[in-house]
Backbone as a chain_set.jsonl record, in Angstrom:
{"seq": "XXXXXXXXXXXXXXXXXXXXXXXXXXXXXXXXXXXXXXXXXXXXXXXXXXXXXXXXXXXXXXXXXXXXXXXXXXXXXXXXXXXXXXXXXXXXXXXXXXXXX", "coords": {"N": [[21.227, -0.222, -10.568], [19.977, -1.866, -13.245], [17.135, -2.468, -14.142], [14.173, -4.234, -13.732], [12.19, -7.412, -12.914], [9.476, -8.0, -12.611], [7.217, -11.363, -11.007], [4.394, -12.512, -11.672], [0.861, -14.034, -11.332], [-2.207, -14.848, -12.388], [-4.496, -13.946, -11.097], [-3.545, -11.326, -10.178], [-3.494, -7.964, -10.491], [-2.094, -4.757, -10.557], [1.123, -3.95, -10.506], [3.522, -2.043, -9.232], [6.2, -0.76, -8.536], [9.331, 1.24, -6.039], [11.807, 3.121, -4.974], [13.126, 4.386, -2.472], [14.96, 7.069, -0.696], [17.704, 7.807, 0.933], [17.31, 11.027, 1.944], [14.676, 10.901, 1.647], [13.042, 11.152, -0.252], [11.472, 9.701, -2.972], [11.462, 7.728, -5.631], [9.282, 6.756, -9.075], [9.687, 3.226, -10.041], [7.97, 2.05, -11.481], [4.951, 1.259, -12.822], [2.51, -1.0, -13.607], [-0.722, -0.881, -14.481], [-2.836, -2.719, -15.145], [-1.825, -5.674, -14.99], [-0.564, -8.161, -17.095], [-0.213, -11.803, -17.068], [0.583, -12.912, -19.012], [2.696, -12.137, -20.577], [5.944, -12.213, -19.509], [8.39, -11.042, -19.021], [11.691, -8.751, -19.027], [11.783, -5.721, -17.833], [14.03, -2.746, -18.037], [15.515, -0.136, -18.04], [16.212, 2.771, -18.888], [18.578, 4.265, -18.566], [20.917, 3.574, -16.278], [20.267, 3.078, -12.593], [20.932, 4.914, -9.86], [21.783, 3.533, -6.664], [21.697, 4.071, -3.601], [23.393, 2.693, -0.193], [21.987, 3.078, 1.129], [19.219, 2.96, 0.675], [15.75, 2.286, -0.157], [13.786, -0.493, -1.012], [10.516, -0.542, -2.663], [7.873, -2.935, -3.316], [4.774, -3.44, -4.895], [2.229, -5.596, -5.27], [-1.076, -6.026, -6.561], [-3.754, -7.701, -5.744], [-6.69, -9.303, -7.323], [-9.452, -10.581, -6.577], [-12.221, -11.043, -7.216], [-14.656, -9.667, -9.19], [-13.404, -8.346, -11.339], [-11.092, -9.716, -11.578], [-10.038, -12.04, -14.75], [-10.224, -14.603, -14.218], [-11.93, -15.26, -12.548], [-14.31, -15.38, -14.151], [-17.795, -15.559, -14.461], [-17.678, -17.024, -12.083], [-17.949, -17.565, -8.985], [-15.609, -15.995, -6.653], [-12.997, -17.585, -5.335], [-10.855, -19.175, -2.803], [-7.117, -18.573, -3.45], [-4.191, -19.684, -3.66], [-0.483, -19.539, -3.418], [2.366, -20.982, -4.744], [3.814, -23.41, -6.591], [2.657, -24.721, -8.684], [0.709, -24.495, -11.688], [-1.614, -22.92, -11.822], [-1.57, -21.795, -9.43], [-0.726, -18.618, -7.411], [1.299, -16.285, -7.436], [4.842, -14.07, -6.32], [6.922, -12.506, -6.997], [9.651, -10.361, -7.309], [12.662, -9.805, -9.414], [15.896, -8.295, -9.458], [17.678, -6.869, -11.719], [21.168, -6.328, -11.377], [23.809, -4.18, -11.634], [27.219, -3.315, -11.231], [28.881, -0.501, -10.991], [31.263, 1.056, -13.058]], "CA": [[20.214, -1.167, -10.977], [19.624, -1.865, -14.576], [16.37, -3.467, -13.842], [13.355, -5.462, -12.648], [11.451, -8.488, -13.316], [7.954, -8.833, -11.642], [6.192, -12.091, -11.666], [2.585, -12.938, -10.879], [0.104, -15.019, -12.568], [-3.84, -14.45, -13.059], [-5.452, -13.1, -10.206], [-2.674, -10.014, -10.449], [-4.006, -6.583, -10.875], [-1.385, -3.565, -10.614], [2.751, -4.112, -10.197], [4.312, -1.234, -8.849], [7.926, -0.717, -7.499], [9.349, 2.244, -5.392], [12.659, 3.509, -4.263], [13.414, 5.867, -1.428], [16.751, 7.336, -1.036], [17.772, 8.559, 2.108], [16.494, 12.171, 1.939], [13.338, 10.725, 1.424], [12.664, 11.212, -1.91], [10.992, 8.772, -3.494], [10.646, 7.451, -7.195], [8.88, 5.109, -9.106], [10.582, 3.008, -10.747], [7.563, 0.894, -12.621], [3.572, 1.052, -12.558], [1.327, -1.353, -14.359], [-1.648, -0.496, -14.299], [-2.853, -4.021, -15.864], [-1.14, -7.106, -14.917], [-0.497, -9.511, -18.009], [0.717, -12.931, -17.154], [1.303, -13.845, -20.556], [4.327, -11.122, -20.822], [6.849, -12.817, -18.728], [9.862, -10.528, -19.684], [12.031, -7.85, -17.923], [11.643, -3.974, -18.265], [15.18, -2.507, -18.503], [15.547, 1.417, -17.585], [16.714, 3.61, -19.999], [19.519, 4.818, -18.389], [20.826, 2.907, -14.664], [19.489, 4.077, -11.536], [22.264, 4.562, -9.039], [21.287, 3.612, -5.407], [22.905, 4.404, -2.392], [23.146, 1.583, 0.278], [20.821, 3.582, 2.123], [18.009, 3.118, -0.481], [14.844, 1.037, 0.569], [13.125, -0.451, -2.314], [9.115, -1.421, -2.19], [7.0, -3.889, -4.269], [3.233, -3.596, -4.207], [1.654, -6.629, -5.923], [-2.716, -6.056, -6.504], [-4.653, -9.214, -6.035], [-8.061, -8.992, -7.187], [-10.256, -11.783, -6.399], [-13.238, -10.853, -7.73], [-14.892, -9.559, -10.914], [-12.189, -7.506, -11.915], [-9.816, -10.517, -11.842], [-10.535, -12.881, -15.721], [-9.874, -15.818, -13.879], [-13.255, -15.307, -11.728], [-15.464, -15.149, -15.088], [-18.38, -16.275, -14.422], [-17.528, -18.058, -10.986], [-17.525, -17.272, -7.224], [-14.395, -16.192, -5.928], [-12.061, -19.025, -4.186], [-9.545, -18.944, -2.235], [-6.089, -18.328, -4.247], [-3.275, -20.077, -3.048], [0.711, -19.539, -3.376], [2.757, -22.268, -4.628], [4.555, -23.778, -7.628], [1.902, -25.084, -9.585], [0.486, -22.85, -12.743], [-3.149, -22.372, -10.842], [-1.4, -21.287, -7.98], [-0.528, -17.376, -7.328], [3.165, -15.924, -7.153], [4.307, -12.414, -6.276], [7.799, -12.192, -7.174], [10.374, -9.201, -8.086], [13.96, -10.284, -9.004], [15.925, -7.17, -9.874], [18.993, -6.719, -12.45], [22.615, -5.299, -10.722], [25.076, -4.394, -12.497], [28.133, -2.661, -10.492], [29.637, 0.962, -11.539], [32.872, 0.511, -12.908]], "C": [[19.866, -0.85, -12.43], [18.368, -2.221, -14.925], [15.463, -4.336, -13.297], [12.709, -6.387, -13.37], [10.551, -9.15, -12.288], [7.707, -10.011, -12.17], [5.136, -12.236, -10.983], [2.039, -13.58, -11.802], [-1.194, -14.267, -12.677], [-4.209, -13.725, -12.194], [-4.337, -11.917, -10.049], [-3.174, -8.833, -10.859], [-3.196, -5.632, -12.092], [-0.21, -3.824, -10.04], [3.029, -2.871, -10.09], [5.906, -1.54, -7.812], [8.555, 0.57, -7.667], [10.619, 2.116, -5.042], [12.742, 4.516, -3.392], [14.352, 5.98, -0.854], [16.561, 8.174, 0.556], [17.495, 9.919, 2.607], [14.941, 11.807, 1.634], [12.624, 10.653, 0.274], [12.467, 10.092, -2.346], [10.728, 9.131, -4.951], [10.005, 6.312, -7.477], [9.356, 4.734, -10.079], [9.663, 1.933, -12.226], [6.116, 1.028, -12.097], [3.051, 0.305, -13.647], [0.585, -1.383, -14.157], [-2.697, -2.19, -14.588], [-2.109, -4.969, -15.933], [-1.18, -7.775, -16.187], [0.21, -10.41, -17.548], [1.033, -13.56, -18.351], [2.664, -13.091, -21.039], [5.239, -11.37, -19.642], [8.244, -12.16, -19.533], [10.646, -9.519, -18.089], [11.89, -6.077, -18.508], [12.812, -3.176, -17.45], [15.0, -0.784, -18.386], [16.213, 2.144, -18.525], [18.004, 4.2, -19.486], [19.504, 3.897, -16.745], [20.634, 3.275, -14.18], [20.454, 3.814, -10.593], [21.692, 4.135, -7.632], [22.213, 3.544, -3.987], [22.609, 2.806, -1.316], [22.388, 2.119, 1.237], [19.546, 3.136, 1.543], [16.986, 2.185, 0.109], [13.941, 1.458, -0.929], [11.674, -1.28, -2.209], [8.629, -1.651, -3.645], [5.697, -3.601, -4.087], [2.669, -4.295, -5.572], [0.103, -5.944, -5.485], [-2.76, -7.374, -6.701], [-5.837, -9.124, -6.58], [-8.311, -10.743, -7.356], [-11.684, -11.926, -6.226], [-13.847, -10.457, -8.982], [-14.202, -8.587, -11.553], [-10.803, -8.743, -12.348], [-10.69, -11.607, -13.146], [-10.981, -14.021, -15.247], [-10.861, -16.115, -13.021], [-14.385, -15.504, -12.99], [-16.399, -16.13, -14.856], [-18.6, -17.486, -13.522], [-17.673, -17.033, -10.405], [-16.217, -17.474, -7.466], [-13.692, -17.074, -5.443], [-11.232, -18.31, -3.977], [-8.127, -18.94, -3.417], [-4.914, -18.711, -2.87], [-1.886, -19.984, -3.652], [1.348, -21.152, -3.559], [3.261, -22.818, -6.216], [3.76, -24.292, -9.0], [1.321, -23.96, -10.722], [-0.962, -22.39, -12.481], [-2.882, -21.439, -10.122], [-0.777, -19.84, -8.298], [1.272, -17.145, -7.043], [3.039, -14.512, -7.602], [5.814, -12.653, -5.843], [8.42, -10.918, -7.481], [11.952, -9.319, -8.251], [14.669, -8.786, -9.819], [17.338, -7.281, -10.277], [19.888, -5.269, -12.137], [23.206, -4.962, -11.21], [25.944, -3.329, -11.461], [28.757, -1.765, -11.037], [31.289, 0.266, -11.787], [33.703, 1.656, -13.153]], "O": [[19.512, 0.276, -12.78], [18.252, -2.362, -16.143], [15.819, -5.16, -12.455], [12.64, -6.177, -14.581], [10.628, -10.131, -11.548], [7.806, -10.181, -13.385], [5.027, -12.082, -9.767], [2.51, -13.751, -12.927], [-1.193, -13.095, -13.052], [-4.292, -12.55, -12.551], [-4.901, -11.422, -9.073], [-3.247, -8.863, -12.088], [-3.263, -5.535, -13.317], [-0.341, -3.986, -8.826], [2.722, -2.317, -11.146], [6.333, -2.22, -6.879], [8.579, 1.157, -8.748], [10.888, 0.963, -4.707], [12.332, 5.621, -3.748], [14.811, 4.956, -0.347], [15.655, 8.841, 1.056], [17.436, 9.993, 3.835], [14.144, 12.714, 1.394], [11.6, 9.999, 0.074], [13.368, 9.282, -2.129], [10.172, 10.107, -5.455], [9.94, 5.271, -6.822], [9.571, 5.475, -11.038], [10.102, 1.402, -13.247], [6.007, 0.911, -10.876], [3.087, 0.88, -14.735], [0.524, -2.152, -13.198], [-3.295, -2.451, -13.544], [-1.625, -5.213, -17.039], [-2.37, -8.037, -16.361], [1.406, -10.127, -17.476], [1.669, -14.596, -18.543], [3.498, -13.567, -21.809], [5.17, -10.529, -18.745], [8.917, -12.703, -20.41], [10.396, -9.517, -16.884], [11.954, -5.629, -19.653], [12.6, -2.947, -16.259], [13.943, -0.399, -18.888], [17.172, 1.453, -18.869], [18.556, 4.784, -20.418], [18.47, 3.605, -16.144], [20.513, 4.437, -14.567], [20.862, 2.665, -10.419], [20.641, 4.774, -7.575], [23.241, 2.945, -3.673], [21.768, 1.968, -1.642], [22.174, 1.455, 2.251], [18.715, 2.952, 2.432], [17.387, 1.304, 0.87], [13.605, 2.461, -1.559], [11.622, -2.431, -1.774], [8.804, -1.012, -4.682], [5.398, -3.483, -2.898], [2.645, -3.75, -6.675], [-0.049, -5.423, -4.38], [-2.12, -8.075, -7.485], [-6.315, -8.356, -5.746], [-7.725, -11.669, -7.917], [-12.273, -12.641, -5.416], [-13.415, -11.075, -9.956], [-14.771, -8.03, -12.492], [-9.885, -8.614, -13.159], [-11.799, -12.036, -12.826], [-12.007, -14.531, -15.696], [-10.832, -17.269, -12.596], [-15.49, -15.846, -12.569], [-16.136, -17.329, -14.956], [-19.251, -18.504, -13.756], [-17.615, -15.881, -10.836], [-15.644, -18.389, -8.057], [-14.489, -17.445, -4.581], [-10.821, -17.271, -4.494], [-8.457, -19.528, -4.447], [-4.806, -18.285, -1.72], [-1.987, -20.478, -4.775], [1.057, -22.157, -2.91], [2.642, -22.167, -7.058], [4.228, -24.238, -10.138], [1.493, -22.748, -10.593], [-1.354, -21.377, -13.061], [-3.552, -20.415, -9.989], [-0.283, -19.74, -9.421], [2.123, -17.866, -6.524], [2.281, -13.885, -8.342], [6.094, -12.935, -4.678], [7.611, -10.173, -8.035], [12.611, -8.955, -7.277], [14.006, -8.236, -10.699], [18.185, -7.686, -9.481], [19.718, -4.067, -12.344], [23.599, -5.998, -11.745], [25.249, -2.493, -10.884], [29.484, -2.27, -11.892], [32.05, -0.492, -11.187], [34.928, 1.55, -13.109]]}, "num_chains": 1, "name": "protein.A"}
């Protein structure tokens, strides 16, 4: 893996993503601490990360939906809904392969 590309929009916190390799061992492969939806890019590893086909790889999207999230300023909370529109919430991770040669 050369690669990930979270997306989320506003109400988005904290992006993290996790590998764990069949001995158990776990790394991480990405923490933001601070969601930006205005940085729609990919973050690229400094060197590839090999993974066995054993490997199990976790996402953990933050929601906040309260006064921690911008997009509450000065409102009540609502509901946050999923869905294609640019209001609506998304909690993607598409992740760049590249194959050993």
């Amino acid at each position: 893996m050369i690669g990930i590309i979270p997306k989320a929009r506003f109400y988005c916190g904290v992006v993290s993503a996790t590998v764990t390799e069949q001995n158990q061992k776990t790394k991480k492969l990405l923490k933001l601490d601070r969601w930006n939806p205005f940085w729609t890019g990919n973050y690229q590893f400094a060197k590839p990360i090999m993974l066995s086909a054993k490997a199990k790889l976790a996402f953990d999207f933050t929601y906040y939906n309260d006064d921690r999230c911008s997009m509450n300023e000065f409102r009540d909370p609502e509901t946050v809904v999923s869905g294609p529109r640019w209001e609506d919430e998304v909690c993607e991770m598409h992740l760049l392969i590249s194959r050993p040669r």
